[in-house]
MMTF fields as JSON, N, C-alpha, C and O atoms, coordinates in Angstrom:
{
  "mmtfVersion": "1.0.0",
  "mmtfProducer": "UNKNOWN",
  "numBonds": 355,
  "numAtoms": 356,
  "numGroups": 89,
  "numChains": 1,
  "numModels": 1,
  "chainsPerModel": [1],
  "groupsPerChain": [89],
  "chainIdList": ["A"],
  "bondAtomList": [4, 2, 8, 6, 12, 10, 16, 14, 20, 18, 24, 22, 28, 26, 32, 30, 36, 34, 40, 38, 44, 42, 48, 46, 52, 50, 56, 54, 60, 58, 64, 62, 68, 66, 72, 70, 76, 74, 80, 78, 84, 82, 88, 86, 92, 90, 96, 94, 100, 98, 104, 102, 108, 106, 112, 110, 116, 114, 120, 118, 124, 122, 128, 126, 132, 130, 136, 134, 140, 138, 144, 142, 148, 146, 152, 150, 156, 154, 160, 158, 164, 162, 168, 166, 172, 170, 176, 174, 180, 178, 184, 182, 188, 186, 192, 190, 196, 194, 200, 198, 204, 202, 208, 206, 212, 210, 216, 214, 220, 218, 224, 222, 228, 226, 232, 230, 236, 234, 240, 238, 244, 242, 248, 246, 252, 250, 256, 254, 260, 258, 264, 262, 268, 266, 272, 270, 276, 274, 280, 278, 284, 282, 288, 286, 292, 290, 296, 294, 300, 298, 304, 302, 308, 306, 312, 310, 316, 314, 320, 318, 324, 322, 328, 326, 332, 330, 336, 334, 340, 338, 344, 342, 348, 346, 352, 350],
  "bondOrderList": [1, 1, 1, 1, 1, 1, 1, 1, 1, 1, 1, 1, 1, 1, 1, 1, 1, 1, 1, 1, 1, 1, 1, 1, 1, 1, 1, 1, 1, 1, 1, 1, 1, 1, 1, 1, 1, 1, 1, 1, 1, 1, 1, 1, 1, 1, 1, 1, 1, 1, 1, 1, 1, 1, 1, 1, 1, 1, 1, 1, 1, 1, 1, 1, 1, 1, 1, 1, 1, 1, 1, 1, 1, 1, 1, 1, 1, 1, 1, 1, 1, 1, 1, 1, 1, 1, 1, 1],
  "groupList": [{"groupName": "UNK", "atomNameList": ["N", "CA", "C", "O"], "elementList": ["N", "C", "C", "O"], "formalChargeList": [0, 0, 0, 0], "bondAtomList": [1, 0, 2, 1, 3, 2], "bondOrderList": [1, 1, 2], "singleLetterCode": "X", "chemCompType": "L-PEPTIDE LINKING"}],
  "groupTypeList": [0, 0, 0, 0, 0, 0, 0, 0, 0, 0, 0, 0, 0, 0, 0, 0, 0, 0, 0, 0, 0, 0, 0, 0, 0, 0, 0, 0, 0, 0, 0, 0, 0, 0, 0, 0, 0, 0, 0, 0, 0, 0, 0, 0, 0, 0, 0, 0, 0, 0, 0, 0, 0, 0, 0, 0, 0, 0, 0, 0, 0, 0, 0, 0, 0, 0, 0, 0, 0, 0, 0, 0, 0, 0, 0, 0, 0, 0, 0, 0, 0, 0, 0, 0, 0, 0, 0, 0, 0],
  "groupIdList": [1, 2, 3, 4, 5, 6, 7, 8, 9, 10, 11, 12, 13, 14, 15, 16, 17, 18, 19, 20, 21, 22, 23, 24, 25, 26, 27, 28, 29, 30, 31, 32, 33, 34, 35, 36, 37, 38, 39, 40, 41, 42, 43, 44, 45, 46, 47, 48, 49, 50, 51, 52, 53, 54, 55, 56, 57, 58, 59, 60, 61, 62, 63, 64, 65, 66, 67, 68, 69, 70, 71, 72, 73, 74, 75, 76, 77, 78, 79, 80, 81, 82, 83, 84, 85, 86, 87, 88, 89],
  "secStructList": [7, 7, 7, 7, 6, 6, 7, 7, 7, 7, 1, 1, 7, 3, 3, 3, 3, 3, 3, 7, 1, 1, 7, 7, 7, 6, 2, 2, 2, 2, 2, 6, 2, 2, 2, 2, 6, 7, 7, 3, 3, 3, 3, 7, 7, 7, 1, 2, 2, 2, 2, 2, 2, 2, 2, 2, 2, 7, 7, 7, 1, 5, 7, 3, 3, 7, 6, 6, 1, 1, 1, 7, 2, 2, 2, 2, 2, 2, 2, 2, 2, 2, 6, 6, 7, 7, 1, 5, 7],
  "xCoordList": [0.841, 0.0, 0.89, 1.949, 0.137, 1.308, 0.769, -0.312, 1.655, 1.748, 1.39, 2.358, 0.414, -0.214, 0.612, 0.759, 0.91, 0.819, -0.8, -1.777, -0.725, -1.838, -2.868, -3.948, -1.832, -2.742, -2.306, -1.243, -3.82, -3.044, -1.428, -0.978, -1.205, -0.238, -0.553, -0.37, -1.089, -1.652, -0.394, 0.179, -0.181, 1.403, 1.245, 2.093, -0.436, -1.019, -2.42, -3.099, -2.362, -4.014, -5.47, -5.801, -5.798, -7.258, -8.14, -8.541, -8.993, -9.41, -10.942, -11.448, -11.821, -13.029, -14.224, -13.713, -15.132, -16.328, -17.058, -17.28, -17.531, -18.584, -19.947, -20.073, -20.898, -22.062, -23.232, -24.403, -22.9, -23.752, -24.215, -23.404, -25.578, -26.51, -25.998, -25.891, -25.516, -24.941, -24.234, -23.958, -23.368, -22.503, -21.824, -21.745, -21.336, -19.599, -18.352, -18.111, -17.331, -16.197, -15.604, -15.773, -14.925, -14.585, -13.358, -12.621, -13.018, -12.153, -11.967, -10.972, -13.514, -14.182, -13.909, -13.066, -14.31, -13.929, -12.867, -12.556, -11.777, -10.226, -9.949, -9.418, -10.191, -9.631, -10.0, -9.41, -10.881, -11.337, -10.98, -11.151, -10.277, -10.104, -8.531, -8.251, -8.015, -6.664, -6.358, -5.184, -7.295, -7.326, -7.2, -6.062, -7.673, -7.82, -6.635, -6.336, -5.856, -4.605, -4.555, -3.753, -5.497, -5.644, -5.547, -6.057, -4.819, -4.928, -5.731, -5.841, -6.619, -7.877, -7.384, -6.85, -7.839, -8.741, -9.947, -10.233, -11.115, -12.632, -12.856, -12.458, -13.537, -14.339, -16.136, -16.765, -16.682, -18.031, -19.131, -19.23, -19.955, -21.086, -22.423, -22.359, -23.451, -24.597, -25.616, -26.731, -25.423, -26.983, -26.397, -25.211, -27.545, -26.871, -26.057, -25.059, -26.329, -25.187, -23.462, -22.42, -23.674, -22.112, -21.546, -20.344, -22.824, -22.434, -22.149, -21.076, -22.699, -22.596, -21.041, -20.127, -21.064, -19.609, -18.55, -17.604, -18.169, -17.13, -17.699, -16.921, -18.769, -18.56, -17.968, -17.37, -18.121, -17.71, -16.072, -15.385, -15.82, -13.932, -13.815, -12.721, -14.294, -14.232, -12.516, -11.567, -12.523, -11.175, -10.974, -10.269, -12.238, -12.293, -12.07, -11.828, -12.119, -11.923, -13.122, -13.571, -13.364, -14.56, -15.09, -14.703, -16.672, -17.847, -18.576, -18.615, -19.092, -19.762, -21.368, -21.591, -22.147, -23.657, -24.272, -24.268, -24.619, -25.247, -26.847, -27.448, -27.526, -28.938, -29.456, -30.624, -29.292, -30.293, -30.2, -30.787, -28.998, -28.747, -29.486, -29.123, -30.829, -31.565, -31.411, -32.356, -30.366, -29.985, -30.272, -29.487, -31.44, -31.638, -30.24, -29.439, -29.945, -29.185, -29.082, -28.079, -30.633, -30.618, -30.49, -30.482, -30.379, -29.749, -28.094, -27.602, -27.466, -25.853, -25.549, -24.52, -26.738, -25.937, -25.977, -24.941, -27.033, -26.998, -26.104, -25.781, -25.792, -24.849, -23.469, -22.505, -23.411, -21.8, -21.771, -20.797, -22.706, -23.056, -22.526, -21.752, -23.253, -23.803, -21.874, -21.399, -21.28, -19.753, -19.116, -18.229, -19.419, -18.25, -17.159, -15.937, -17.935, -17.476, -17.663, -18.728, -16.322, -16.162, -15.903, -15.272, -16.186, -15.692, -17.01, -18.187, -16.556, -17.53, -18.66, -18.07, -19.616, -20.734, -20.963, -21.754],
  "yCoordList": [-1.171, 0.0, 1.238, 1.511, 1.843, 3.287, 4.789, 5.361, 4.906, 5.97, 7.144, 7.889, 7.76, 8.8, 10.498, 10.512, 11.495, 12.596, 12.939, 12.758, 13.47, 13.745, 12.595, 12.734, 10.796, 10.409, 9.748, 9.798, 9.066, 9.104, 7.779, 6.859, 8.332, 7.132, 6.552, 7.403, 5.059, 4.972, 3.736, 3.132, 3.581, 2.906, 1.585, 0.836, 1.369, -0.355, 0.081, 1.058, -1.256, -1.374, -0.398, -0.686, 0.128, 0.229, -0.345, -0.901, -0.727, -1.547, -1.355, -0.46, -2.373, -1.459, -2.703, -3.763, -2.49, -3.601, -2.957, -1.761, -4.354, -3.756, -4.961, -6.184, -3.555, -4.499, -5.141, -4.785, -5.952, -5.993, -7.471, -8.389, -7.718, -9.001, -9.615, -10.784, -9.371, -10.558, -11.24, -10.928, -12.62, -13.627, -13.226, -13.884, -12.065, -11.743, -11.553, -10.937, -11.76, -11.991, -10.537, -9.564, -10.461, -9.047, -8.929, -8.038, -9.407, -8.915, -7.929, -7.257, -7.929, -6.971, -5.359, -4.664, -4.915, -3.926, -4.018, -2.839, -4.625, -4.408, -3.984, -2.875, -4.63, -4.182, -2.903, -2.581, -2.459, -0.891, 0.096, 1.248, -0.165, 0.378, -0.159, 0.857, -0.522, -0.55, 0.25, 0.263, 0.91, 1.49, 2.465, 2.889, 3.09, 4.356, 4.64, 5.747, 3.305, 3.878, 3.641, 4.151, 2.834, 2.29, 0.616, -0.282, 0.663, -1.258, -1.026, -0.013, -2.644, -2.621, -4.079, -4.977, -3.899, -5.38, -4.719, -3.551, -6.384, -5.774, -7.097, -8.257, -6.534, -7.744, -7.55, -6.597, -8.768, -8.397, -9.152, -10.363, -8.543, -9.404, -8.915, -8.233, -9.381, -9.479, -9.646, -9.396, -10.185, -10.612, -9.891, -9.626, -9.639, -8.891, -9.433, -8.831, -10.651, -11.262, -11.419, -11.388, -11.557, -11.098, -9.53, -9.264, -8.347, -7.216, -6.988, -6.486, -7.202, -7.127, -7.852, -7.448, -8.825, -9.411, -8.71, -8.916, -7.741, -7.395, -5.525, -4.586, -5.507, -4.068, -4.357, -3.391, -5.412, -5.607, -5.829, -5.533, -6.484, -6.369, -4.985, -4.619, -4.331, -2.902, -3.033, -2.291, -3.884, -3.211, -3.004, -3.445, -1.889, -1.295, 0.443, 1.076, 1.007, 2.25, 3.354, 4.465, 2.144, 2.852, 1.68, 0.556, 2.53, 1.155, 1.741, 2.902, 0.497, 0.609, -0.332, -1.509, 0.78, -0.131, 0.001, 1.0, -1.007, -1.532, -1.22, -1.84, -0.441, -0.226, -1.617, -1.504, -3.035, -3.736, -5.247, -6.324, -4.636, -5.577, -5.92, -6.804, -5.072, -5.71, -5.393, -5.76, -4.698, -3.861, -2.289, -1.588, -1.852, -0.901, 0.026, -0.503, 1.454, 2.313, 2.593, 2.383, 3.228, 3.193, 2.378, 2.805, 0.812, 0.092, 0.23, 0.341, 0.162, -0.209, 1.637, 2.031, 2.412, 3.864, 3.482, 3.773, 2.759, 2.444, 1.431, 1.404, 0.916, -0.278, 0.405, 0.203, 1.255, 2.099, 3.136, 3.232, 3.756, 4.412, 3.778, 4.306, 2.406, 1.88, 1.616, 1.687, 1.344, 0.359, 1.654, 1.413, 3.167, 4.319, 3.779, 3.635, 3.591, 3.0, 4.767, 5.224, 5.343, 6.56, 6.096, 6.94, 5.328, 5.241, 5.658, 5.381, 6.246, 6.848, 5.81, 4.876, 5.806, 4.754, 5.478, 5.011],
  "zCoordList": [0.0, 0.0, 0.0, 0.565, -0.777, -0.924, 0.303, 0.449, 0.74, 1.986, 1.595, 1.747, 1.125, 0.283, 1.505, 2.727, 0.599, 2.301, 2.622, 1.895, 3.906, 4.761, 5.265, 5.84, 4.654, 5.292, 6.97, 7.587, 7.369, 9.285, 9.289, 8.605, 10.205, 10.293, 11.616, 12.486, 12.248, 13.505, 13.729, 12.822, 15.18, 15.32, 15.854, 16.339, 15.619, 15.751, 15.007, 14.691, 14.962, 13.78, 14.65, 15.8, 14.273, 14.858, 15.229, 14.206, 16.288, 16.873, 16.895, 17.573, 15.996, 14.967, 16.204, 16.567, 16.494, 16.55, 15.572, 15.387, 14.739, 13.322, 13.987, 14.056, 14.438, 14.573, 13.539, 13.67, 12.672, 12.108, 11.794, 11.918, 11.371, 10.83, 10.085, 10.456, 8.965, 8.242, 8.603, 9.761, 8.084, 8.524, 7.311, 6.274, 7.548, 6.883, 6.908, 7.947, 6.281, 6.634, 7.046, 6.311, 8.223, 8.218, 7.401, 7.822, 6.606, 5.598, 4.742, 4.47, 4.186, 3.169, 4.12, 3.553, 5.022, 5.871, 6.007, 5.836, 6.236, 7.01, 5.445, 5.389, 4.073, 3.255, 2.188, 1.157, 2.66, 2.327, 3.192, 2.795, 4.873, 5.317, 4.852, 4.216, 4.793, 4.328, 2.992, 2.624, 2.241, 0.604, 1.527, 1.324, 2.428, 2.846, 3.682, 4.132, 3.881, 4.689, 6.261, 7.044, 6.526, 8.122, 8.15, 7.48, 9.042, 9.317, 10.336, 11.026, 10.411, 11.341, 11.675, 11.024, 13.103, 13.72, 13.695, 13.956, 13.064, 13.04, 14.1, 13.993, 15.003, 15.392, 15.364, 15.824, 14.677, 14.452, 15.207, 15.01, 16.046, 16.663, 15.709, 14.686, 16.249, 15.59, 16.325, 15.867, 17.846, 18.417, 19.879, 20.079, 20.859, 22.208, 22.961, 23.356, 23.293, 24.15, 23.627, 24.281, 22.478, 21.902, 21.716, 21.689, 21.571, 21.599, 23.326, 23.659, 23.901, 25.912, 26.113, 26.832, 25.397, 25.84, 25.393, 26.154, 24.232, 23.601, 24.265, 24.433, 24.436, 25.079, 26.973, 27.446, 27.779, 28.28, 28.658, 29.636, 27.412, 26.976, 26.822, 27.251, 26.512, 25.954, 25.178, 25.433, 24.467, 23.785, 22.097, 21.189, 22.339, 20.923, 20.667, 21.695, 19.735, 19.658, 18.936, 19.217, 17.66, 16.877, 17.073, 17.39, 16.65, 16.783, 15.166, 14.757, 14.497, 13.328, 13.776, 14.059, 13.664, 14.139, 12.336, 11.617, 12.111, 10.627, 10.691, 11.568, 9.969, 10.615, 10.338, 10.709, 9.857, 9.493, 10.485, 10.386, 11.615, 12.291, 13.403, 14.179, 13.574, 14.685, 15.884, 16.583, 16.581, 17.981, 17.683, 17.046, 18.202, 18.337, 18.745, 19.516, 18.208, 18.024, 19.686, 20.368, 20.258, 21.105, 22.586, 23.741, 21.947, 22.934, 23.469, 24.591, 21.993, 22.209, 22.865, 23.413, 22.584, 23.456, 24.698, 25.295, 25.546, 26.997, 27.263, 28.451, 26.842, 27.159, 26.881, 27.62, 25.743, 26.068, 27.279, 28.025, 27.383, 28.559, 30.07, 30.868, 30.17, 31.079, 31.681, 32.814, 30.478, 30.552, 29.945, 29.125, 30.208, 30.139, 28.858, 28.91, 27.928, 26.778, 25.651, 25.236, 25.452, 25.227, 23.378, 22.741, 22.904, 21.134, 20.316, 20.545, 19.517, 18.683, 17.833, 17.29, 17.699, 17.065, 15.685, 14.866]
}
């Protein structure tokens, strides 16, 4: 990948939860976010008890909520709330 100027330079991968419904490979994301010049870990849940468990790890940075995944918007805000979970949705 070519090091474009102005773009970020981050000094470990970014650390993404992608919430969403489908059963997809997070590849497809790590590698569009790699066109743009970011390495990612994605980790992806889909149903609440796996989103509660990884907001519980809390060891993410950005969060991607998918509108068709079935967890209300306004759930995963109380549960970042709830777990002082400060990453942007």
């Amino acid at each position: 990948m070519q090091q474009l100027a102005g773009m970020p330079t981050l000094p470990r991968p970014l650390r993404i939860l992608w919430i969403h419904s489908r059963v997809q490979p997070t590849h497809a994301l790590r590698e569009a976010l790699g066109d743009a010049g970011y390495r990612a870990d994605v980790t992806r849940v889909d149903i609440e008890p796996a989103l509660n468990a990884e907001i519980t790890r809390g060891d993410f940075e950005v969060a991607i909520l998918d509108g068709d995944v079935g967890l209300e918007r306004e759930l995963v805000e109380r549960r970042f709330r709830e777990h002082r979970i400060s990453a942007p949705l």
